[in-house]
N, C-alpha and C positions, 0 to 999 in steps of 0.2 A: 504494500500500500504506500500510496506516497501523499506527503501533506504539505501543503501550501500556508503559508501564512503572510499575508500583506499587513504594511504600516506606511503612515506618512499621510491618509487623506486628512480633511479638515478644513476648513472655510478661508476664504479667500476673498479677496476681491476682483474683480475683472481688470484684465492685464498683469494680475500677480504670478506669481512660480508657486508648486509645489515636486516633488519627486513622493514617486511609491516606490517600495521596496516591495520585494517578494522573495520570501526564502525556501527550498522547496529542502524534505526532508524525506525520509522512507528509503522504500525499494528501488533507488534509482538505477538500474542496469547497463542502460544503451544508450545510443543517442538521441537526444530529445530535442524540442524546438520549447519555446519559452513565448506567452505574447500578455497581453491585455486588451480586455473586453470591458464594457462598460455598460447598465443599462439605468436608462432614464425614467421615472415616472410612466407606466402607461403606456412603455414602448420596447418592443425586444431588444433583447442583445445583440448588441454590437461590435465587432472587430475595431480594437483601435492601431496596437498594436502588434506584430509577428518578430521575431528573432527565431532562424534554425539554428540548428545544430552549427551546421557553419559559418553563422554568423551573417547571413543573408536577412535583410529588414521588408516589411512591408508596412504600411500605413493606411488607415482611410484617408480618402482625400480632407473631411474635415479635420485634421488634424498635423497633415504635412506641414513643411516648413516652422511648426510648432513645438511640436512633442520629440521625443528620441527616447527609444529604448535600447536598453544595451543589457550585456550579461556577466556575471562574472562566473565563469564555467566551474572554476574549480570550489568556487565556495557555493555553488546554487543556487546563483541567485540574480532574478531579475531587475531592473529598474526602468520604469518610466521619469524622464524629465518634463514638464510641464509644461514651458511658459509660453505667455499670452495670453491665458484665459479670458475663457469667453461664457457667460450667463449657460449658454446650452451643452457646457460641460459638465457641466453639475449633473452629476450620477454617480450611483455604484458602481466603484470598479473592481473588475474579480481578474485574480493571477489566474492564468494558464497553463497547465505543462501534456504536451500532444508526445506521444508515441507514434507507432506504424498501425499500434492496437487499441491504446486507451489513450482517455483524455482525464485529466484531473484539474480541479476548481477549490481557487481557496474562496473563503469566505464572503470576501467582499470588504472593499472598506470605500466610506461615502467621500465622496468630492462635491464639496459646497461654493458653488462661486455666485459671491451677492456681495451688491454693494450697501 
């Protein structure tokens, strides 16, 4: 089993920075890819952002030139950079970790951007 644990959300103002952490723990075997998802009030989840295994990125377009994740392989652990927020960022966001087989979801921790 593997477990996920996120830290770092909390309120903000628009155009401010935050960074999430994620640390991922358990059964980790192979190669895995690493990302962030986020959902909003009343609306599915969402793809923000992807990191694989090799270190290949993807992003939603709202959120390029913005946001940046990165990973640190050996300690497990993912990070979202934040900045420029904007009012329709404000959601939960949940760590990621994808296999070839399984997918695993931490908790969730809230992102509040209000002025």
């Amino acid at each position: 089993q593997v477990q996920l644990v996120e830290s770092g959300g909390g309120l903000v103002q628009p155009g401010g920075s935050l960074r999430l952490s994620c640390a991922a723990s358990g059964s980790i075997f192979s190669s895995y890819g690493m990302g962030w998802y986020r959902q909003a009030p009343g609306k599915q989840r969402e793809l923000v952002a992807r990191i694989t295994s090799g270190g290949r990125t993807n992003y939603a377009d709202s959120v390029k030139d913005r946001f940046t994740i990165s990973r640190d392989t050996a300690k497990n652990r993912v990070y979202l950079q934040m900045n420029s927020l904007k009012l329709d960022d404000t959601a939960v966001y949940y760590c990621n970790l994808y296999t070839a087989w399984a997918d695993y979801w931490g908790q969730g921790t809230q992102v509040t951007v209000s002025s």
